[in-house]
C-alpha positions in Angstrom: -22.3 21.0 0.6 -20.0 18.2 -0.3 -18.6 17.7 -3.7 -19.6 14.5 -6.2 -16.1 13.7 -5.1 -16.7 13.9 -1.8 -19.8 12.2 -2.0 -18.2 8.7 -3.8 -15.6 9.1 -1.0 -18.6 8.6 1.5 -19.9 5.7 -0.3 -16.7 4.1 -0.6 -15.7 4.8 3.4 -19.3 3.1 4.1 -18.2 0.0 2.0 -14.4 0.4 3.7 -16.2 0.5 7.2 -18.4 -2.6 6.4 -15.6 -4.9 5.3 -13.3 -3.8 8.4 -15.9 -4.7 10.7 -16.1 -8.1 9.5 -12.4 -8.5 9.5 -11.5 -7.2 12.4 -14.6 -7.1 15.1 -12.4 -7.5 17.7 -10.9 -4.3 17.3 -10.4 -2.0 20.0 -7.7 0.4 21.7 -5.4 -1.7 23.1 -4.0 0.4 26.1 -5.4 -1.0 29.3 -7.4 1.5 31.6 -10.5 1.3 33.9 -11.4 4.9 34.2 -10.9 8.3 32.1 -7.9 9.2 34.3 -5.9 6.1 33.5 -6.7 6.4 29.5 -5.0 9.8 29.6 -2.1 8.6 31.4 -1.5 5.5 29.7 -1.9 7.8 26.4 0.6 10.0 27.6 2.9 7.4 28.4 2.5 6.0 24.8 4.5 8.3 23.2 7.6 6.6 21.2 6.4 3.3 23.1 4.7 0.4 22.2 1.3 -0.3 23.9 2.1 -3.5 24.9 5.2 -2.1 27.0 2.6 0.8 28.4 0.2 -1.8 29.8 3.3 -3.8 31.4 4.0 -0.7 32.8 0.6 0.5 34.0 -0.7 -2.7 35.2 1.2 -1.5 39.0 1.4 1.7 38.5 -2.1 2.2 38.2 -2.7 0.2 41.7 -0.1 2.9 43.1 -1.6 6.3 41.6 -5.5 6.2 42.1 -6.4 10.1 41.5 -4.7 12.6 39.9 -3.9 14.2 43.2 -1.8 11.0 43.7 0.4 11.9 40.6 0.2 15.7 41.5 2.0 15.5 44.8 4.3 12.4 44.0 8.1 12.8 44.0 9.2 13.5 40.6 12.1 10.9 40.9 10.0 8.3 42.1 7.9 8.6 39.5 10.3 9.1 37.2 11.4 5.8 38.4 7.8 4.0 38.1 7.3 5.0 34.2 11.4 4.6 33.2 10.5 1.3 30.9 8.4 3.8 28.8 11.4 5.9 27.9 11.8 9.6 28.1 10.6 8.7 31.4 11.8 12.5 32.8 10.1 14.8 30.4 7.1 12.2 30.9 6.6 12.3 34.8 7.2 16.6 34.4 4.5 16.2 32.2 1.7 13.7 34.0 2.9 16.1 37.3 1.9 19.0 35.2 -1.4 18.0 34.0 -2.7 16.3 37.3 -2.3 19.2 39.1 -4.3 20.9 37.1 -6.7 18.4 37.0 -7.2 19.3 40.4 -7.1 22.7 40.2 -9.1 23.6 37.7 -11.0 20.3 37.5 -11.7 18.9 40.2 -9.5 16.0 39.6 -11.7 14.8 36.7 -10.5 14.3 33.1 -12.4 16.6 31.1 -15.3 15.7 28.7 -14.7 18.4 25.9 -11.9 18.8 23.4 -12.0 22.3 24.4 -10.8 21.9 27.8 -8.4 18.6 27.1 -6.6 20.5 24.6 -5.9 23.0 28.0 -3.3 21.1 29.4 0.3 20.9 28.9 1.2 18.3 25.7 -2.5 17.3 25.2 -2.8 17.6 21.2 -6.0 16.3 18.9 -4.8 12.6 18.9 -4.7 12.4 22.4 -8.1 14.0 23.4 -9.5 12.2 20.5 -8.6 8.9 22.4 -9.7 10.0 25.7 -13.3 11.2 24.7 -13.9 7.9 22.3 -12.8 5.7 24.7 -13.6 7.0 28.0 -16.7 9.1 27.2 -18.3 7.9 24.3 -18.0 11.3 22.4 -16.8 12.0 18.7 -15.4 15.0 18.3 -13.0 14.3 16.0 -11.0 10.7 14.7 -7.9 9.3 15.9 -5.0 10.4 13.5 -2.1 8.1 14.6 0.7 6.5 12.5 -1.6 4.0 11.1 -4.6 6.1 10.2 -1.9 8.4 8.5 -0.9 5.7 6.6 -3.8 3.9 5.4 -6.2 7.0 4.6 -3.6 7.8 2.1 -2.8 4.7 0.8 -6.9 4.2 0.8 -7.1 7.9 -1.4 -9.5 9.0 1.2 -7.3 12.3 2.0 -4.0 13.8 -0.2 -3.8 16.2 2.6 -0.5 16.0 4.8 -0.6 17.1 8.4 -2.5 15.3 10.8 -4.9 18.2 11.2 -5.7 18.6 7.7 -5.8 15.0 7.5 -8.4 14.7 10.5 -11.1 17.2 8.7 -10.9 15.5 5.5 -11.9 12.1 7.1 -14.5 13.8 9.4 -16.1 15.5 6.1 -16.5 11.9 4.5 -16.7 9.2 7.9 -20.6 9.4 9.4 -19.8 11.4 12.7 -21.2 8.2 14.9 -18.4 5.7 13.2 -15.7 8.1 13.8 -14.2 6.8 17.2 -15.5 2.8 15.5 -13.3 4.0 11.9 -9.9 4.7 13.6 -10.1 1.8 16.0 -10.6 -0.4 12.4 -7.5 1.2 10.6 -5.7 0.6 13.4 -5.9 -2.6 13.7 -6.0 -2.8 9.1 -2.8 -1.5 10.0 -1.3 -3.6 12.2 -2.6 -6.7 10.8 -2.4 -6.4 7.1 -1.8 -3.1 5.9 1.8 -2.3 7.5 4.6 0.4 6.6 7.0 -1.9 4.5 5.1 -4.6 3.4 1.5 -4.5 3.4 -0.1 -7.9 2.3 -2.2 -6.9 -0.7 -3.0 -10.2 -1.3 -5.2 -10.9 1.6 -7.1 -7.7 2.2 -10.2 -7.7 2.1 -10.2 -3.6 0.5 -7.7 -4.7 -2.2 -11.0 -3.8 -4.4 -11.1 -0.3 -3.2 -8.0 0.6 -2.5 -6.2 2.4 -5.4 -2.5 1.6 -4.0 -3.1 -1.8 -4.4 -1.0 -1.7 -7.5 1.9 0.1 -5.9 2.9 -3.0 -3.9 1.4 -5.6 -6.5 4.3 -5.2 -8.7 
């Protein structure tokens, strides 16, 4: 049972989610795939790089590795070679070898459809299965925690928690389970539009009503 607290934090997310939607209906991830497989490498690949770079990046690598038995058997300095413009391009071809062949050994070359099972291979944490269900499957099983949901959650007073886990279940007690994958897609874009890290422009956000950090960067 959820506390009265709890309970105006529902109401206010509803509001929150409402507002957002009118803002920003154009928001959705912004990595480019075509299929589940491509999601979780372009997702991989993301890691301390932009999304923008990713896509440049994926745009002929994905017309080279088709299946995951493509990235399971390539040569690890040619592929090495394919991602470099990501960065840590060695530690992230090891790690799209790693989970590809087990995509096809355990999997039969498909991404997985559970967080169970995603979780199973090598470097897959929350955030990134969370992406890969929303997006490719359609499933909530949990809501994207990434820099920018960190950020604005908090600033928002939805969550005083401070890991990304703890973070995750305090949203998912207080987002309606179907708007969870819709929510973090929103803040995302809140984030990268108005609400930023250094200077987030409290004079033309549309939550400047609800949000209770408003003040903070008023002054």
């Amino acid at each position: 049972m959820l506390s009265d607290a709890q309970e105006e934090l529902k109401k206010r997310v509803l509001k929150i989610l409402d507002l957002l939607e009118k803002e920003h209906p154009d928001a959705r991830i912004a990595l480019k795939f075509s299929n589940p497989l491509e999601l979780l490498v372009a997702t991989i690949l993301a890691a301390q790089c932009t999304d923008e770079r990713v896509n440049q990046v994926t745009r002929s690598l994905f017309k080279k590795y088709r299946s995951a038995e493509d990235y399971a058997r390539a040569d690890l300095a040619t592929l090495e070679h394919d991602i470099k413009p990501t960065g840590f391009y060695r530690k992230k071809a090891q790690r799209l070898k790693e989970v590809c062949q087990i995509l096809v050994e355990k999997f039969n070359s498909e991404v997985p459809r559970t967080m169970e099972d995603l979780l199973s291979l090598p470097g897959v944490a929350r955030k990134t299965a969370n992406i890969v269900l929303s997006n490719a499957y359609g499933v909530n099983e949990g809501i994207i925690v990434d820099t920018h949901v960190l950020r604005l959650a908090k600033r928002l007073g939805l969550t005083q928690s401070k890991t990304r886990e703890k973070i995750e279940r305090d949203l998912m007690e207080i987002v309606p389970r179907e708007k969870w994958g819709r929510f973090a897609d929103l803040l995302i874009f809140h984030g990268r539009r108005v609400c930023n890290a250094r200077k987030p422009k409290c004079e033309i956000c549309v939550l400047k009503d609800l949000c209770p950090s408003r003040a903070t960067f008023s002054t």
